[in-house]
N, C-alpha and C positions, 0 to 999 in steps of 0.2 A: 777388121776394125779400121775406123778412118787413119789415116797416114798423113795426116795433119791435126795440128789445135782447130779447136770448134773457139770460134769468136761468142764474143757474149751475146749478141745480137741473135745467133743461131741456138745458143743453148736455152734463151729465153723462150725461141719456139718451141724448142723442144718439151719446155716446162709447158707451156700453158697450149700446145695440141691446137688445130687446124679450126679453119670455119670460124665463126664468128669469135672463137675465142684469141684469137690470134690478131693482135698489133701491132706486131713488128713490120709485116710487109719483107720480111726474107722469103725468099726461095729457096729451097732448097737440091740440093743435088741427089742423086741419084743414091749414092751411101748414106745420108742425112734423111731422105725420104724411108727407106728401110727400115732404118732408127727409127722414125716416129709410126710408123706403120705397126713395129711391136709392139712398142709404148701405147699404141692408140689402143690396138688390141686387148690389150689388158686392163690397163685402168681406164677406159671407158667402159668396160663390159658389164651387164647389169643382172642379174638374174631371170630366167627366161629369153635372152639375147642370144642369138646363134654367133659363138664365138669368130673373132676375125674376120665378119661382115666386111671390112678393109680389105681382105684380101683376097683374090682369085684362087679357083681352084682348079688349075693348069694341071698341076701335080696330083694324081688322084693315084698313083703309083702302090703295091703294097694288099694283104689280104686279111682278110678278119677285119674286126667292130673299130681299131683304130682311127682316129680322127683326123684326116689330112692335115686339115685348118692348125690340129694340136701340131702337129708331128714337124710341118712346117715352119710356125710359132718357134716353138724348141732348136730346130735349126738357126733358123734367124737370129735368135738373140745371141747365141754364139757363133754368130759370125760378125757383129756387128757389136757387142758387149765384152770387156774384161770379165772374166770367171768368176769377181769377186759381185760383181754387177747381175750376173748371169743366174748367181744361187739365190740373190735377196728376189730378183724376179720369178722364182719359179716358187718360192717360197710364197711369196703375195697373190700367186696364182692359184694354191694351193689350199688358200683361205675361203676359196671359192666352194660353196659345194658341187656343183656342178662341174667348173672345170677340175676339181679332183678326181671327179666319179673317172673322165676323161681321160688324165692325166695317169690314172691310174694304168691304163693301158701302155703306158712307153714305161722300158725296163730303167730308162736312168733314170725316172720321177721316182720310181717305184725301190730300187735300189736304198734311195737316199729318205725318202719316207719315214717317218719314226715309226718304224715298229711294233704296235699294240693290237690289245684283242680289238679295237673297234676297227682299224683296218683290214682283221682278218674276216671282222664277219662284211665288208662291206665286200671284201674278192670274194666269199661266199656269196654276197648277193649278185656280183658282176657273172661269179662262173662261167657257162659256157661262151659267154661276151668275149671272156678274156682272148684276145689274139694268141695263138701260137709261140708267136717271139715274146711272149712276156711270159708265159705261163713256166718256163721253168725258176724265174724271178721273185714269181708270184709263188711258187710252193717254195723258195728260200727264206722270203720275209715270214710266210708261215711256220715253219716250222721253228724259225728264231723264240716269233713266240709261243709257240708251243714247248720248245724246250724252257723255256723261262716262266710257264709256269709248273711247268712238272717238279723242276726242280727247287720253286716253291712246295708244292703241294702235293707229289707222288709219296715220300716217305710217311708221311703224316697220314696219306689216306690208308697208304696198307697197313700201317699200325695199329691205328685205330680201330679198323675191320677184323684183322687178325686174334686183336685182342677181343672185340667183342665176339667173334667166332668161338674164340678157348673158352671162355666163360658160360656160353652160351651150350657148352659140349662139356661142362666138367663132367671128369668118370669119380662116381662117389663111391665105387666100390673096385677101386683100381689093383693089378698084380704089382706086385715089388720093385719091378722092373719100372711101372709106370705111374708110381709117388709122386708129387711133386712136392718134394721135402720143403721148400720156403713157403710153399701155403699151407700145407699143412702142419708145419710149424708156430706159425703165425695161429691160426685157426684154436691150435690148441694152447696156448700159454699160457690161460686160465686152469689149464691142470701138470702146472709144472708143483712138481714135489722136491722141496725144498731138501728135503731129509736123504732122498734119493740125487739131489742136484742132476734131475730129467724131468722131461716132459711124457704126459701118460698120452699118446696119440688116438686118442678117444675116438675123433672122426680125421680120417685118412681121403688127401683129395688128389688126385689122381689128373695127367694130363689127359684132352681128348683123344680118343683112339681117331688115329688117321684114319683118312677114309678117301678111297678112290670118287668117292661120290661127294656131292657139292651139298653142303648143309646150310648153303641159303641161295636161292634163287635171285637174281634183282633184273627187272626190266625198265632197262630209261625208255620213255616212248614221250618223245619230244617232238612239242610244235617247230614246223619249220617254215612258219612264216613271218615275213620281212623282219617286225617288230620285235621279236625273239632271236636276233642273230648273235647280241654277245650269250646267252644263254645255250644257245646250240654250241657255239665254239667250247665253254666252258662244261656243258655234257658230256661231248664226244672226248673231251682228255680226258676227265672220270670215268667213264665207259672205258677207257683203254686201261687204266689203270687197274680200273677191277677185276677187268677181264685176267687180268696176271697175276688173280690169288686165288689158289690153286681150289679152297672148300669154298668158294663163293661162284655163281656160274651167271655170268653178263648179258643182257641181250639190249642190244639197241634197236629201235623202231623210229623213225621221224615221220613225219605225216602233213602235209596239205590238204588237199581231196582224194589223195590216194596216199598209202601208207609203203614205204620201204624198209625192209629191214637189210638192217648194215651189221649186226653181227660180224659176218667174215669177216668185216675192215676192219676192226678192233685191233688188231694188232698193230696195226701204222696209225695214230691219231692224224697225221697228215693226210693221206690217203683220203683218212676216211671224210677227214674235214670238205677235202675236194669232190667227193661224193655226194655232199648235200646242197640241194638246190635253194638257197632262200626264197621267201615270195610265193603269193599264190593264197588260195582260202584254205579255208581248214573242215575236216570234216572227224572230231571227235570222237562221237560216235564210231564212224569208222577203225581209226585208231585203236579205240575200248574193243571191238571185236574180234580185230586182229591180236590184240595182248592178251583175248580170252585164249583166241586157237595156239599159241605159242608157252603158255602157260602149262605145266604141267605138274606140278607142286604148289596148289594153290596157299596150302595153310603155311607153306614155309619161301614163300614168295612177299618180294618188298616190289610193287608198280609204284615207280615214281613217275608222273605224268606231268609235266613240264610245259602247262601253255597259260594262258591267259585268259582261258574259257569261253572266249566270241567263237559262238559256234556258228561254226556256215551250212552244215548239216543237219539234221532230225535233233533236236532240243530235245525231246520227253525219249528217246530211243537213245540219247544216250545217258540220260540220268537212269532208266529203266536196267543200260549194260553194267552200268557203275554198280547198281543196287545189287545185281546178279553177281560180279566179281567179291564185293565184303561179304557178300551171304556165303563165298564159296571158302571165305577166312581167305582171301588177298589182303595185304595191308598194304592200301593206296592212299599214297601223299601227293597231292598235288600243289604243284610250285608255280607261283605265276611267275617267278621268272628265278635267275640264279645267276649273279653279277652284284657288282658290285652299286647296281644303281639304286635297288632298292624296288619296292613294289610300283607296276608299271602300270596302265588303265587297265581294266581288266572289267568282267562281267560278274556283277555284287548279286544277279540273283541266279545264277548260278553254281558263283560260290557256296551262297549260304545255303543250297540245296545240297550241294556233294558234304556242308557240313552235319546238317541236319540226319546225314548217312552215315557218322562217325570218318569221314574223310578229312582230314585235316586240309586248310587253304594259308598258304603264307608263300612270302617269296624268303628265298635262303643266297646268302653271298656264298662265294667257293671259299672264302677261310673256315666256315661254321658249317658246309654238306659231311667234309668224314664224319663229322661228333655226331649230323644229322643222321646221319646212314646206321652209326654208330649204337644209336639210342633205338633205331628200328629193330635191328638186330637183336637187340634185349627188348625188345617189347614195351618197350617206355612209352607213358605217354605223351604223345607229341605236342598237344598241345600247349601240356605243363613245361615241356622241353623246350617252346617255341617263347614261353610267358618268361623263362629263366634266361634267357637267353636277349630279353627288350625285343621280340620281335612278331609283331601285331599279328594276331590272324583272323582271317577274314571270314 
């Protein structure tokens, strides 16, 4: 930093930046040049502008997608800026889209960053971009938010599964051992005898009998392109989640024009998050074929299919796979998206073909997917669940 007062004369250049904007007729020094040299770099930069044009690229030092020009920038102002100066400028930089996408690449932008799913799906979009020296940064900020929505939303989802799972498995004809005295109690109190002060247990309701084997299938098989990115981020935590209830058996699929399945990563939602590539086309159809081959419990299978329906592949091949999966008793809901934004552009004759198939079309926020998943599980219909719930379908 200068090691002197800046006279008013020099600070006015500094306000009103070089070339015809400039009045004063100061010069400036070599430290004062620096200064506006940042300054110029930033608040003159425009959209579409290759950042710090002002500045040489002497220094090209350093490996991976990282941006000298950024990297330099970042130096500069603290070297030549108090700390307090230093954070409203990175902040204003910040508001850039572009130099964020940027910025995003140096650990101390990224560090100090607010924390949200939309900057998680954007390092999903950057991925393999991401330089080395950021990327262990970069799975810190993510997993922040990921732990903060799980611990919104992990209890609530296995509850609500659980419970529709038990329901869905009452034993009506249960041994002794395996009564479940409060519902059956409940059940019978229309033949409590008064004269005996007891209940005659007429019908006897019984917990499900455990079972090594999984009594509902569910395949997320999610678009993963660009447009879908807070929807992916908020998939792949669901997909972890369920995967860790024990009668439910999880499979994730994500898809462009080719289809991966990330199953194994379920166990680490981080991981897995870093496993998906955003960007790219989409080929549907595809997708639907690979969730035929992976499907093996068709009638006791939930396909949630999670895209927006712009199909970049065979249009009539993949309404044709759809038609083949319900005929097979799959119960497929397709989401155009699952965030909190609400329904995104999407393809209306599309849709209304997967409806015209008994497919439900709607987009779902993550506070209202367990009840959603919930209501599959008992076999409700979704539609009427979608109408009770204020939420349109398509």
């Amino acid at each position: 930093m200068l090691n002197r007062p800046i006279t008013d004369l020099e600070k006015w250049r500094l306000i009103l930046g070089g070339n015809e904007a400039d009045g004063t007729g100061v010069s400036l020094d070599e430290m004062l040049s620096g200064m506006d040299d940042s300054l110029t770099a930033l608040y003159e930069y425009a959209p579409g502008d290759e950042f710090g044009d002002n500045y040489n690229d002497q220094k090209q030092g350093g490996k991976g997608k990282s941006s000298p020009k950024i990297s330099r920038w970042l130096g500069d102002i603290r070297k030549y800026f108090p700390q307090q100066v230093v954070h409203v400028m990175q902040n204003d930089a910040m508001k850039h889209e572009e130099l964020k996408r940027k910025m995003m690449f140096e650990p101390e932008i990224l560090e100090k960053a607010d924390a949200d799913i939309h900057l998680v799906a954007t390092l999903m979009e950057l991925g393999k971009l991401i330089p080395s020296k950021t990327k262990a940064t970069a799975k810190k900020v993510v997993k922040k938010v990921v732990d903060e929505i799980l611990q919104r939303l992990e209890q609530k989802t296995i509850s609500a599964i659980n419970g529709a799972i038990d329901r869905s498995s009452i034993n009506r004809r249960p041994k002794y051992k395996e009564i479940n005295w409060n519902a059956t109690i409940r059940k019978n109190l229309k033949h409590y005898q008064p004269e005996y002060k007891t209940i005659i247990p007429e019908t006897l309701i019984g917990y499900g009998r455990k079972s090594r084997k999984s009594l509902k299938d569910i395949v997320l098989c999610i678009d993963q392109s660009g447009s879908m990115g807070t929807s992916v981020v908020y998939s792949g935590i669901f997909g972890s989640v369920m995967a860790s209830i024990p009668n439910v058996k999880t499979k994730m699929l994500v898809f462009d024009t080719q289809v991966a399945d990330l199953t194994e990563e379920l166990q680490d939602p981080v991981d897995l998050l870093f496993g998906v590539q955003l960007g790219g086309g989409t080929d549907i159809n595809l997708a639907l074929r690979k969730c035929d081959d992976v499907i093996t419990k068709p009638t006791d299978t939930i396909l949630v299919l999670i895209t927006d329906l712009y199909e970049g592949g065979n249009v009539e091949e993949m309404h044709k796979k759809a038609g083949e999966l319900v005929s097979k008793g799959v119960q497929i809901i397709c989401l155009l998206a699952l965030n909190d934004q609400g329904s995104p552009a999407y393809d209306k004759t599309n849709a209304q073909r997967f409806n015209d198939i008994g497919i439900p079309v709607f987009a779902c926020t993550p506070d209202l997917f367990p009840d959603l998943i919930t209501a599959a599980i008992k076999k409700e219909n979704l539609s009427r669940w979608a109408s009770k719930h204020d939420i349109v379908t398509h």
